[in-house]
N, C-alpha and C positions, 0 to 999 in steps of 0.2 A: 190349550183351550180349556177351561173350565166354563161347568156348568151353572145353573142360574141358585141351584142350592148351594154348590162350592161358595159362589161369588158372596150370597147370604149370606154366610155362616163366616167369611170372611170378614164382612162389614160387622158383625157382633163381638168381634173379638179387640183386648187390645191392642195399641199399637205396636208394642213391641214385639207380641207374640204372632202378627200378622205381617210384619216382615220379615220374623224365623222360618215362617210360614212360606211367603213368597219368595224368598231368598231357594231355598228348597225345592218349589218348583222349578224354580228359574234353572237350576241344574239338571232336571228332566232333560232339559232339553239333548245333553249329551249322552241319552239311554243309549242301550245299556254301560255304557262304558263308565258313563257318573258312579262316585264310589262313594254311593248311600245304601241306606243299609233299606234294600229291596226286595222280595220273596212275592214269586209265584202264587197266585189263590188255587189251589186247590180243587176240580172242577170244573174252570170257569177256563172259558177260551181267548187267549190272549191279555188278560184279570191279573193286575199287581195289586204288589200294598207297597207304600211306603211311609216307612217309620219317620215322626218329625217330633220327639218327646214322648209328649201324652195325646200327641193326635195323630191321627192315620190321612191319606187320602187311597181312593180308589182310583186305580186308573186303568184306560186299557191303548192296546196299540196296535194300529191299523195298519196293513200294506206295508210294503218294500221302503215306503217314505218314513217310516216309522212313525208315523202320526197319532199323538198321544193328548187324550182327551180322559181328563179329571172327571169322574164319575160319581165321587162322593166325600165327602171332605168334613170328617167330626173326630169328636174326643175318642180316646180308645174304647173305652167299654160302651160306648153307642154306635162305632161305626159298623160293626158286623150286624148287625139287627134288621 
């Protein structure tokens, strides 16, 4: 599930780098097991990163169902701000 700034910031980009992009998510879906390269945020309860190049998403995951909702989704040196 991504949100409506993800969705945004998705539609700006081009095309190729927005199917590296959802290509990417699309692998989410087998957390944790998917073998992307993904680290804990620090403070933050339940709070990933995951690396996609030069761009980050934020995500987090909810309950036993593992339910994983994209939080925020930009370039590296903007996404922690």
């Amino acid at each position: 599930m991504k949100g409506k700034r993800a969705d945004k910031f998705l539609r700006e980009l081009k095309s190729e780098e927005r199917k590296r992009i959802v290509d990417k998510l699309k692998q989410l879906e087998e957390f944790p097991a998917a073998r992307l390269d993904i680290v804990k945020i620090a403070g933050e309860e339940n709070t990933f990163r995951l690396r996609i190049g030069n761009y980050r998403a934020l995500f987090k995951v909810y309950g036993q169902e593992k339910i994983i909702v994209i939080v925020k989704l930009d370039a590296r040196k903007k996404i922690y701000r």
